[in-house]
MOPAC internal coordinates of N, CA, C and O (Angstrom, degrees):
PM7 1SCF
backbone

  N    0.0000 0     0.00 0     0.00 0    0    0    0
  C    1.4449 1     0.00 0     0.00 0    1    0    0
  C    1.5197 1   108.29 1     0.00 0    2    1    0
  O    1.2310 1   119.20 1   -48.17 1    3    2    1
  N    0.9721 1   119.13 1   131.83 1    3    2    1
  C    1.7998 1   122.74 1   178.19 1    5    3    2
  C    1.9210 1   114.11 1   -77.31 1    6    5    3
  O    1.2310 1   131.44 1   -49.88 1    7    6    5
  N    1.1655 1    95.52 1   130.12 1    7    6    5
  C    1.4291 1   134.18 1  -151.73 1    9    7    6
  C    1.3378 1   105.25 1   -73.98 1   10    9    7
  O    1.2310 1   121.86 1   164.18 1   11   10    9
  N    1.5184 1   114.05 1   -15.82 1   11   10    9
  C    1.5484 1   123.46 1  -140.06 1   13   11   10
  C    1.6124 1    89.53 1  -108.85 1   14   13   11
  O    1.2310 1   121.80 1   -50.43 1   15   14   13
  N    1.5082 1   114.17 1   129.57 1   15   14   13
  C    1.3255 1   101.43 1   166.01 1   17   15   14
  C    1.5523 1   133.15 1   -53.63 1   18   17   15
  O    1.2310 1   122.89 1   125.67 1   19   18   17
  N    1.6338 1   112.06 1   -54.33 1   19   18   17
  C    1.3429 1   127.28 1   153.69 1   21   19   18
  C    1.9202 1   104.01 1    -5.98 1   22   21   19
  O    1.2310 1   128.85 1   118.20 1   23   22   21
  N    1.4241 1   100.55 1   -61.80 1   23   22   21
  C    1.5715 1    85.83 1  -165.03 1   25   23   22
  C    1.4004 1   128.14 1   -80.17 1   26   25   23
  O    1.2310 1   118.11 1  -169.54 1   27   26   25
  N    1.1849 1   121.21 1    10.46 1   27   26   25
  C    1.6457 1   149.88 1   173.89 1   29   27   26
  C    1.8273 1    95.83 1   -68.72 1   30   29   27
  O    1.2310 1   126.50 1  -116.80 1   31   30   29
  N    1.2608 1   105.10 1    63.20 1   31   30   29
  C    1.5420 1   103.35 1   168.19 1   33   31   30
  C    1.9370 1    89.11 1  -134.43 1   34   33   31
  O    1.2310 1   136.01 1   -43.84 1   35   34   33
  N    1.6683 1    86.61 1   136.16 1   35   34   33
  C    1.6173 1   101.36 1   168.90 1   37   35   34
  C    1.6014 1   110.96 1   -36.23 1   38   37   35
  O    1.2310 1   111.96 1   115.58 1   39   38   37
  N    1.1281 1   132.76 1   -64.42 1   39   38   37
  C    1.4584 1   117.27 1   179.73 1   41   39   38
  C    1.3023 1   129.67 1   -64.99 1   42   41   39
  O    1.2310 1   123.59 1   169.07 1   43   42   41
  N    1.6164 1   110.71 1   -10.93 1   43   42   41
  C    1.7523 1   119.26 1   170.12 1   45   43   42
  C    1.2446 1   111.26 1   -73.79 1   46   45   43
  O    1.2310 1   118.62 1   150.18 1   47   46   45
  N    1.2879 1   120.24 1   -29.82 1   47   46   45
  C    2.0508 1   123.80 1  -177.00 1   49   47   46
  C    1.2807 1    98.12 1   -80.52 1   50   49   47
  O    1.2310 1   123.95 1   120.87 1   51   50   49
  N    1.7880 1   110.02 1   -59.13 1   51   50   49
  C    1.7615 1   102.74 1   177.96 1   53   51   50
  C    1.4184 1   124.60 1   -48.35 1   54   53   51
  O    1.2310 1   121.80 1   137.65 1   55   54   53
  N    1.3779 1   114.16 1   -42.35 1   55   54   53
  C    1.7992 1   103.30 1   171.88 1   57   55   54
  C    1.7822 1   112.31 1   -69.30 1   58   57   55
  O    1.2310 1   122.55 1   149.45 1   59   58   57
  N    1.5070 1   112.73 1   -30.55 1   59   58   57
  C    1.3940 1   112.11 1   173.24 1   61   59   58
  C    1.4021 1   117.23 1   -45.08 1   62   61   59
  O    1.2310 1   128.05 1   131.61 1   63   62   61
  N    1.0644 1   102.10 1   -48.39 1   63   62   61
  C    2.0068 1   115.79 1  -157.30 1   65   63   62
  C    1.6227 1    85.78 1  -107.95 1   66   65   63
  O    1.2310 1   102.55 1  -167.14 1   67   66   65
  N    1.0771 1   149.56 1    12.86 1   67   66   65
  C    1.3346 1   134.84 1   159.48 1   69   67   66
  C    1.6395 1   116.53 1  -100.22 1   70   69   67
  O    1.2310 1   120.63 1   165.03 1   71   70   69
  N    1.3074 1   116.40 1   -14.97 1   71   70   69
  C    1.3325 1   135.86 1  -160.30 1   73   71   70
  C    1.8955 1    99.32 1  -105.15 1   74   73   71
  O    1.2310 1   121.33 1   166.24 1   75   74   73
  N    1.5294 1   115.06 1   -13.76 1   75   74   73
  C    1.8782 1   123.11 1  -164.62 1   77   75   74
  C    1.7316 1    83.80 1  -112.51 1   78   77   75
  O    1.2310 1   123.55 1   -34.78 1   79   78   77
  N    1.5298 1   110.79 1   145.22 1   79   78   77
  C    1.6133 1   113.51 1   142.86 1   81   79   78
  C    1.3468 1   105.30 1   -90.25 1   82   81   79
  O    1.2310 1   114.53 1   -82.45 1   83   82   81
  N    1.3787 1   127.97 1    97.55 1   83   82   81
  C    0.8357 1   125.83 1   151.43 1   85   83   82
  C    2.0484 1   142.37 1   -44.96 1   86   85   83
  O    1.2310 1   136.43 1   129.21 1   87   86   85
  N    1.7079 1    85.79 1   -50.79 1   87   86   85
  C    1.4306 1    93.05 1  -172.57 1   89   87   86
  C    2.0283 1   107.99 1   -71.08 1   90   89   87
  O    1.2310 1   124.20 1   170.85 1   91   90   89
  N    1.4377 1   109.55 1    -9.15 1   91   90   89
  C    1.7415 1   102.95 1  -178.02 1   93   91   90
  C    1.9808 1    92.42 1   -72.96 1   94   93   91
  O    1.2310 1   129.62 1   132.45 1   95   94   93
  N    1.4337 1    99.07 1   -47.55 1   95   94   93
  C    1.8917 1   111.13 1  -171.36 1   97   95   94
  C    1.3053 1   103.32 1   -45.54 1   98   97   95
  O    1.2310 1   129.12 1   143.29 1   99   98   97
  N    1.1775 1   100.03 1   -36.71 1   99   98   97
  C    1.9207 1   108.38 1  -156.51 1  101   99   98
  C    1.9562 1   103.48 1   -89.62 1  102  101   99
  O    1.2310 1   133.84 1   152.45 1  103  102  101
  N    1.3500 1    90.86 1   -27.55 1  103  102  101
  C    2.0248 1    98.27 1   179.83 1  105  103  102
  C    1.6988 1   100.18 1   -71.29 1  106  105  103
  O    1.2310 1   126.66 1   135.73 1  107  106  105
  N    1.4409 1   104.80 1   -44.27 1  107  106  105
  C    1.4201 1   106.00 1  -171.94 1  109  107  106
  C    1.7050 1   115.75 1   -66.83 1  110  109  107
  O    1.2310 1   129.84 1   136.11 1  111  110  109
  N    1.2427 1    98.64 1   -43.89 1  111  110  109
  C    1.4034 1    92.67 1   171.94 1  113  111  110
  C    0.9406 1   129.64 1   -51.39 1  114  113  111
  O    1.2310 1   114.47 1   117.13 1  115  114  113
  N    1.4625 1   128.09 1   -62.87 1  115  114  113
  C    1.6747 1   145.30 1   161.22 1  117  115  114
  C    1.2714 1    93.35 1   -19.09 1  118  117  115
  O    1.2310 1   118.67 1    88.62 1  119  118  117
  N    1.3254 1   120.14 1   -91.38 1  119  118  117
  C    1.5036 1   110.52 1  -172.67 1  121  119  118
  C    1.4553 1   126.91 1   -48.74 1  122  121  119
  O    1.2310 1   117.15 1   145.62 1  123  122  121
  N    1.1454 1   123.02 1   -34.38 1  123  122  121
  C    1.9152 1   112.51 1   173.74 1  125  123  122
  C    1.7235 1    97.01 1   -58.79 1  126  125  123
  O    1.2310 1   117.54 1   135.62 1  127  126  125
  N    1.2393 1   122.29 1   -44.38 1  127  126  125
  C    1.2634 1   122.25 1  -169.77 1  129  127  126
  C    1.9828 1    95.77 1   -67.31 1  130  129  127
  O    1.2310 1   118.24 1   118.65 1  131  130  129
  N    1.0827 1   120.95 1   -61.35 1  131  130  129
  C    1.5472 1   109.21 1   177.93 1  133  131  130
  C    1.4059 1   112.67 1   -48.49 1  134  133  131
  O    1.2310 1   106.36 1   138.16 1  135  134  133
  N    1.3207 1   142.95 1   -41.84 1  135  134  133
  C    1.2031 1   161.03 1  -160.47 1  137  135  134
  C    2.2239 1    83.34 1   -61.86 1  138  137  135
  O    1.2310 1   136.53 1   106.18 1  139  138  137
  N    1.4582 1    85.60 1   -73.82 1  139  138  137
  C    1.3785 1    96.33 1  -165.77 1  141  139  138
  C    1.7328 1   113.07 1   -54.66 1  142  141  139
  O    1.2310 1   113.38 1   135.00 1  143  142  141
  N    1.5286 1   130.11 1   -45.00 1  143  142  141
  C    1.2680 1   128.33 1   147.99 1  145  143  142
  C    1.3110 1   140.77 1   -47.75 1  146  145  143
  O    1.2310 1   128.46 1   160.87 1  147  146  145
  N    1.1267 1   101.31 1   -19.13 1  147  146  145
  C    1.8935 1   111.89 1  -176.82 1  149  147  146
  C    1.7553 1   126.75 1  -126.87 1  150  149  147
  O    1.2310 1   137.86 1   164.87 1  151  150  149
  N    1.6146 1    82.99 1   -15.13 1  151  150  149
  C    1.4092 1    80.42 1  -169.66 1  153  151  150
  C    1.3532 1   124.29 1   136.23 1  154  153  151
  O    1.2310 1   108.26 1     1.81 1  155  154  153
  N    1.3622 1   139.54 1  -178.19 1  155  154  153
  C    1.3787 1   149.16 1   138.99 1  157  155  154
  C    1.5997 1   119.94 1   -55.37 1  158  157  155
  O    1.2310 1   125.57 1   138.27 1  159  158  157
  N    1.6264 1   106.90 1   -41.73 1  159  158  157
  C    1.5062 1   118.52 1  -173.96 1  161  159  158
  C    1.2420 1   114.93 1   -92.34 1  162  161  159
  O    1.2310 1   126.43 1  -147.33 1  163  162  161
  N    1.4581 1   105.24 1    32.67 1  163  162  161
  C    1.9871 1    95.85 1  -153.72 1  165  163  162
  C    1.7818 1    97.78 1   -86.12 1  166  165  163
  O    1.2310 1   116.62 1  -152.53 1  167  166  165
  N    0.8908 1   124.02 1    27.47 1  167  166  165
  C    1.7324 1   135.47 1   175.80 1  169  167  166
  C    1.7904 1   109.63 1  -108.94 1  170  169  167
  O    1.2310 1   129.88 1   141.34 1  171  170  169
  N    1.4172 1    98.55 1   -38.66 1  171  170  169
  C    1.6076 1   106.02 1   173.24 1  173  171  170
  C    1.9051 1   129.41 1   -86.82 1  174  173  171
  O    1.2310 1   121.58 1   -70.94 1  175  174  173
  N    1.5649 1   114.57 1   109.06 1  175  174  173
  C    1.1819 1    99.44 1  -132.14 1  177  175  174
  C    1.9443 1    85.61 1   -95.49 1  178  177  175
  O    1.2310 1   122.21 1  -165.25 1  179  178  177
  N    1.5712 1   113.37 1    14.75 1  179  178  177
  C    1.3965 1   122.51 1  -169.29 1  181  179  178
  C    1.9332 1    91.23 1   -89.81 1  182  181  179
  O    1.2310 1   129.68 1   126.38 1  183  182  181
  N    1.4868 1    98.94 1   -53.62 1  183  182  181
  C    1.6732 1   101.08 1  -164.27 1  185  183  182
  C    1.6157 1   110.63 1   -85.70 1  186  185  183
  O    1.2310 1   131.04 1  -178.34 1  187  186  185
  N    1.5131 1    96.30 1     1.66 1  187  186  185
  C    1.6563 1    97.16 1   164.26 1  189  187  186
  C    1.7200 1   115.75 1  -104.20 1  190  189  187
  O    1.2310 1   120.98 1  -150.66 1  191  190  189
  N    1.3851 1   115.73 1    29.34 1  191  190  189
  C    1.6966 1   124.04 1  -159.04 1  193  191  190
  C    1.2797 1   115.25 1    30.68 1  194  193  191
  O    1.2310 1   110.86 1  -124.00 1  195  194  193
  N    1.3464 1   134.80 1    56.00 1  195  194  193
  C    1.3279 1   122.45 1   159.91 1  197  195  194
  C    1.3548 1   108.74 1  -105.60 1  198  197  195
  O    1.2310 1   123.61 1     1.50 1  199  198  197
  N    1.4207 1   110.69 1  -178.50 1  199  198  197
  C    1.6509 1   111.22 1   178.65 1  201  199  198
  C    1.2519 1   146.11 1   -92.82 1  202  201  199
  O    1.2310 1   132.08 1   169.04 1  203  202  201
  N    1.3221 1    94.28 1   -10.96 1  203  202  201
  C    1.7355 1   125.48 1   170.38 1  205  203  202
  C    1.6233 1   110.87 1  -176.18 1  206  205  203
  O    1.2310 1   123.45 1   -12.00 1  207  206  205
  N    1.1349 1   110.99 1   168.00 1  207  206  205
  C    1.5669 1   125.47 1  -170.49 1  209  207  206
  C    1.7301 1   100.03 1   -54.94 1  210  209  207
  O    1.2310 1   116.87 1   139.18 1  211  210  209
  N    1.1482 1   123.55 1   -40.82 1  211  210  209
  C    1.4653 1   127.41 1  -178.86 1  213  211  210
  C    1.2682 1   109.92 1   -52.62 1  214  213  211
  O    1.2310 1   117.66 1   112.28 1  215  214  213
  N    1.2253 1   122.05 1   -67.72 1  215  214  213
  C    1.2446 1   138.40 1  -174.13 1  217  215  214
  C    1.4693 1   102.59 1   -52.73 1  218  217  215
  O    1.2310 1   112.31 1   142.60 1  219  218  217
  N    1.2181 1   132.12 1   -37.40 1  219  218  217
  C    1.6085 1   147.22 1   145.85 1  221  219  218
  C    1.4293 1   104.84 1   -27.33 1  222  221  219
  O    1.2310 1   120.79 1    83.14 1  223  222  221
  N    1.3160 1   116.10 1   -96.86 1  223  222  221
  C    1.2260 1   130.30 1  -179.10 1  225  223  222
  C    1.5792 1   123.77 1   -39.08 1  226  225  223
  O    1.2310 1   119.11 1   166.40 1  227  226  225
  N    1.5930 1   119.31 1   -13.60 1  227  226  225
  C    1.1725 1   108.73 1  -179.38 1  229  227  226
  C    1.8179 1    94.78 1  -118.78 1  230  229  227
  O    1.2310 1   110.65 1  -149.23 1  231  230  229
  N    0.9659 1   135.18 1    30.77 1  231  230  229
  C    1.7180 1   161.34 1   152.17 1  233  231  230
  C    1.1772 1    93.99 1   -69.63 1  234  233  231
  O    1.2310 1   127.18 1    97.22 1  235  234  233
  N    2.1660 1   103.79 1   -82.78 1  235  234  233
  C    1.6314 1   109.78 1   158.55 1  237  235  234
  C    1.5729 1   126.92 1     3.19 1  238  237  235
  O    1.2310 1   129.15 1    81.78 1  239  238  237
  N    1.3698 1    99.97 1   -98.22 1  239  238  237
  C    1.1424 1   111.87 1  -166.35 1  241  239  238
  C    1.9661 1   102.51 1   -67.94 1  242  241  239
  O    1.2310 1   112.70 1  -177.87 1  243  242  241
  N    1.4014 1   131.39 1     2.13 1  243  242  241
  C    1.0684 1   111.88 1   158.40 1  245  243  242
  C    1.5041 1   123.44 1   -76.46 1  246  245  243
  O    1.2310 1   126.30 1   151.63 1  247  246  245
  N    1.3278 1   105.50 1   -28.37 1  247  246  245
  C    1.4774 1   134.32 1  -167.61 1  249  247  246
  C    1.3293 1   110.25 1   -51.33 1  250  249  247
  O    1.2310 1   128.97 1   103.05 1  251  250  249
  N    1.6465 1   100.32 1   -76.95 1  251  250  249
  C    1.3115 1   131.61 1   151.50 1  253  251  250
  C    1.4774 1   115.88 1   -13.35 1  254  253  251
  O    1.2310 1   116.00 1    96.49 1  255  254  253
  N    1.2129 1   125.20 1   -83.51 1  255  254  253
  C    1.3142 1   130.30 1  -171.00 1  257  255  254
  C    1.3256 1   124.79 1   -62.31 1  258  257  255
  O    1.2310 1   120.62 1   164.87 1  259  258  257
  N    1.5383 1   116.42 1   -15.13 1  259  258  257
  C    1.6063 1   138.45 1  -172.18 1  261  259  258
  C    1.7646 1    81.23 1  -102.08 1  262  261  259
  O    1.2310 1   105.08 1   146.27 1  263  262  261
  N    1.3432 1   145.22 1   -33.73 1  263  262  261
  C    1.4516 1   134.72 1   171.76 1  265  263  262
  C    1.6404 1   106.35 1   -70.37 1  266  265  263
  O    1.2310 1   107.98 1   150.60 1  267  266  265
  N    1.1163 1   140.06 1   -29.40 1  267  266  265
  C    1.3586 1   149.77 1  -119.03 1  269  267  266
  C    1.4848 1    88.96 1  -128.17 1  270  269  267
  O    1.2310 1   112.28 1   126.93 1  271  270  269
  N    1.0733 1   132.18 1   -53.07 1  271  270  269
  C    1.7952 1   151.27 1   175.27 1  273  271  270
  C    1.4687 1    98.81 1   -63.38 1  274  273  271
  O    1.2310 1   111.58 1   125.53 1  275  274  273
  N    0.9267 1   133.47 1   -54.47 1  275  274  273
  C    1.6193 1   154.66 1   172.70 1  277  275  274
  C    1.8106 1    93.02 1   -47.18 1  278  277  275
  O    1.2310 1   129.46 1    78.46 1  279  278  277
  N    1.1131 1    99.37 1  -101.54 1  279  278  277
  C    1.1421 1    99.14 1   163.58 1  281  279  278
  C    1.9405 1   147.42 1     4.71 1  282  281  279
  O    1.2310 1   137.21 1    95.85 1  283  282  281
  N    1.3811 1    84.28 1   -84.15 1  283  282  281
  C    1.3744 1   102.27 1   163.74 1  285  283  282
  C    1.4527 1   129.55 1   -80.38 1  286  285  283
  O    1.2310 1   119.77 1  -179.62 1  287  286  285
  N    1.4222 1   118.05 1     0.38 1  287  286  285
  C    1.4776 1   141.52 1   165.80 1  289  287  286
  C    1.5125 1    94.57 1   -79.56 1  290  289  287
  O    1.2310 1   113.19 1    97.74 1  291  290  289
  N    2.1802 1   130.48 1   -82.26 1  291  290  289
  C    0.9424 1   108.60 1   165.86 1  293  291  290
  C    1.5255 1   145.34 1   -42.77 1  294  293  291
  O    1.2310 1   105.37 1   166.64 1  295  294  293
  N    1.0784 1   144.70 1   -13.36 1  295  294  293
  C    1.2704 1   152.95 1   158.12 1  297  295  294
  C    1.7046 1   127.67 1   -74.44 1  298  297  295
  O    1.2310 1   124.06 1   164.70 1  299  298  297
  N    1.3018 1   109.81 1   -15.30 1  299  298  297
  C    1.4409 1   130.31 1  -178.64 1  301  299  298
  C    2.0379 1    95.88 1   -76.14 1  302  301  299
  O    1.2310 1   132.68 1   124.24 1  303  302  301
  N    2.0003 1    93.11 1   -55.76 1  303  302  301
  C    1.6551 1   117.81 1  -150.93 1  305  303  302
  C    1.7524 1    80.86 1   -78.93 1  306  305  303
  O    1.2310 1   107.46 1   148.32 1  307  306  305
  N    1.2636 1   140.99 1   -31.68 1  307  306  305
  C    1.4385 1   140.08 1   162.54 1  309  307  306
  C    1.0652 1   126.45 1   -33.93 1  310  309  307
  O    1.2310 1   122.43 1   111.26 1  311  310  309
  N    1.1230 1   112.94 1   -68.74 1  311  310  309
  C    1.6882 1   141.92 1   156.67 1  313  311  310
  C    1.4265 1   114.37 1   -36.65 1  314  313  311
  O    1.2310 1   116.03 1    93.44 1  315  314  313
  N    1.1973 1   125.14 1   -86.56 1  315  314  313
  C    1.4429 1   127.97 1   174.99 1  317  315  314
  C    1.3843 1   115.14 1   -41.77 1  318  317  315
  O    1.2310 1   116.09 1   144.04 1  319  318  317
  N    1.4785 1   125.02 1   -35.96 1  319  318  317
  C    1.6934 1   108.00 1   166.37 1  321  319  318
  C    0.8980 1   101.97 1   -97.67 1  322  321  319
  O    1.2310 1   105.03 1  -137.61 1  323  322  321
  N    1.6596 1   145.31 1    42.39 1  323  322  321
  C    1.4811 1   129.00 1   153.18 1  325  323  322
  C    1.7847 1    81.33 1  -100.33 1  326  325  323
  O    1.2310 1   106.15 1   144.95 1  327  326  325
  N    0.6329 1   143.32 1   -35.05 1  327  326  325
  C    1.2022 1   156.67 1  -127.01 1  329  327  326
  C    1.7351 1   108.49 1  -105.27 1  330  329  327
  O    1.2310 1   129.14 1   117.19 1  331  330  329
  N    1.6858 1    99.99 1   -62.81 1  331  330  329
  C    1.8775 1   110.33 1  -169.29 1  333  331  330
  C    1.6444 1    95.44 1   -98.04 1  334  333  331
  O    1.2310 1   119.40 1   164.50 1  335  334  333
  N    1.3504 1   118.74 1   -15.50 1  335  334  333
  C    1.4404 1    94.43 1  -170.11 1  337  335  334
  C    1.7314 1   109.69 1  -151.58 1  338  337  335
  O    1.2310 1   132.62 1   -13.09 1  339  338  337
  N    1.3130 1    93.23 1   166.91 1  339  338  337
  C    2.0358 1    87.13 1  -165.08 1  341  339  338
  C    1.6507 1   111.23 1   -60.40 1  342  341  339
  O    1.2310 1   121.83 1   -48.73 1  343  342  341
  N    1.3480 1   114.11 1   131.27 1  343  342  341
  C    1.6517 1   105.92 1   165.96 1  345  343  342
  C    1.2056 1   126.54 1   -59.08 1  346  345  343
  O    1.2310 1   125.92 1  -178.71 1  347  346  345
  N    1.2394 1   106.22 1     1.29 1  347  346  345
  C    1.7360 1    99.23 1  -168.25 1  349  347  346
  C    1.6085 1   118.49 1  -102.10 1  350  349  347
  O    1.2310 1   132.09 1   175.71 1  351  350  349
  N    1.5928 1    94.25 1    -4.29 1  351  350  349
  C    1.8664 1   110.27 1  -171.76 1  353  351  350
  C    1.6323 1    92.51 1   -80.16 1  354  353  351
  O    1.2310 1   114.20 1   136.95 1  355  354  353
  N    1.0834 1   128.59 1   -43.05 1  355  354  353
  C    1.3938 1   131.41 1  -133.84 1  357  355  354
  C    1.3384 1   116.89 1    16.73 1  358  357  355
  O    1.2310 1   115.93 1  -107.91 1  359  358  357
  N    1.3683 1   125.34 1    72.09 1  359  358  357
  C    1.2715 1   135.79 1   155.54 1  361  359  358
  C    1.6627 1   107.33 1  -118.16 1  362  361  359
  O    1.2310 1   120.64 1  -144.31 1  363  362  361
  N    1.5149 1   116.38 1    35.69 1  363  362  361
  C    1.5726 1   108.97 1   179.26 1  365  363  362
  C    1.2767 1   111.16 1  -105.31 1  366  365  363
  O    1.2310 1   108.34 1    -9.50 1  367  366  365
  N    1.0955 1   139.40 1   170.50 1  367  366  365
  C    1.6511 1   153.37 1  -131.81 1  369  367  366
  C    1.6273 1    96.51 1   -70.86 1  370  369  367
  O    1.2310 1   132.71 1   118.32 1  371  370  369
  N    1.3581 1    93.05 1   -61.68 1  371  370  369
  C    1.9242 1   113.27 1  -165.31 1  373  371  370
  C    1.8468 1    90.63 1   -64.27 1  374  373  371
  O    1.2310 1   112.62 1   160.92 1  375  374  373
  N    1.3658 1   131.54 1   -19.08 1  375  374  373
  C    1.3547 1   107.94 1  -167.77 1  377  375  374
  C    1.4974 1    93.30 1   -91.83 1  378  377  375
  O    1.2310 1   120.53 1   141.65 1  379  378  377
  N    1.5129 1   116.59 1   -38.35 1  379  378  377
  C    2.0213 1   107.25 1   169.67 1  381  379  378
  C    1.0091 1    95.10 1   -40.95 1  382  381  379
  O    1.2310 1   118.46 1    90.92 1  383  382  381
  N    1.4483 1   120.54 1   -89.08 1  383  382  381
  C    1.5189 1   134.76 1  -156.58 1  385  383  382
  C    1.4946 1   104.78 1   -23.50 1  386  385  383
  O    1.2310 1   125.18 1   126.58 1  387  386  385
  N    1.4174 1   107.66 1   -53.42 1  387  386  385
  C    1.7637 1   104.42 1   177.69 1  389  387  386
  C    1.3741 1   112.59 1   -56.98 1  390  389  387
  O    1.2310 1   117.43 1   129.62 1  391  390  389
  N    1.3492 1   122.50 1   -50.38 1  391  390  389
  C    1.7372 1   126.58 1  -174.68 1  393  391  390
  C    0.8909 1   107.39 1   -69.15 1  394  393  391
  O    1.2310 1   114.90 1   116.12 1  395  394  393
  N    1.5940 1   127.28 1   -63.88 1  395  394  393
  C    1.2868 1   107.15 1  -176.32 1  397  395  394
  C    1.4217 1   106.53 1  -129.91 1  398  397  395
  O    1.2310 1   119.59 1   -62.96 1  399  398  397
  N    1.8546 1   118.39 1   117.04 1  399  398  397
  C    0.9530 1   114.06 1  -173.55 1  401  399  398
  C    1.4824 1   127.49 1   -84.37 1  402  401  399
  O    1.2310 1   129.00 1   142.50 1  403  402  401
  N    1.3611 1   100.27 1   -37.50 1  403  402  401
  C    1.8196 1    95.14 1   160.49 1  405  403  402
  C    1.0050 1   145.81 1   -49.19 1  406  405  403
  O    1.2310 1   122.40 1   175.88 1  407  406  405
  N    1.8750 1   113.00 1    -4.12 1  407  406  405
  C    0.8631 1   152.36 1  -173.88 1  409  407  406
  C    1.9288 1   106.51 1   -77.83 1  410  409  407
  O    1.2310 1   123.36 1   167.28 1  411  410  409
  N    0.7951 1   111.17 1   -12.72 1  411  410  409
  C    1.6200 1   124.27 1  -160.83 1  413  411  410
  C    1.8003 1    96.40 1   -65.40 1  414  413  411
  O    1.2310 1   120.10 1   180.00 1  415  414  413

């Protein structure tokens, strides 16, 4: 994504994000991240003790959204020290947050 304020015009994001598949990047992720929270079986909602596939699927979508928050928390704290402070100190928010995250 371009860094430059200048390029923050409605038709610079639309050709950005029209030109990426996003949603295959974004399916794959979710799942390495479920993989990594749940397991190998995290598709089987018998060998993960739940009670039916629903009850599965809304695990899912807890999963998901606690990756997604995560996520979009680091990428916000990214931004703002590319942005408020020199790259070269690495003493900016997103580089704690990376070292030490309990630290938040």
């Amino acid at each position: 994504m371009p860094t430059s304020v200048d390029a923050y015009t409605v038709g610079a994001l639309k050709e950005w994000f029209d030109d990426r598949d996003l949603a295959a990047d974004l399916q794959l992720s979710l799942n390495k991240n479920r993989l990594a929270s749940m397991g190998s079986n995290f598709c089987d909602h018998t060998k993960l003790g739940f009670e039916d596939a629903a009850a599965l699927e809304k695990e899912h979508k807890s999963v998901d959204l606690k990756y997604l928050r995560q996520t979009n928390r680091m990428a916000v704290l990214l931004f703002h020290d590319a942005v408020f402070l020199a790259p070269d100190k690495g003493d900016g928010r997103a580089y704690q947050t990376a070292q030490h995250p309990a630290k938040q």
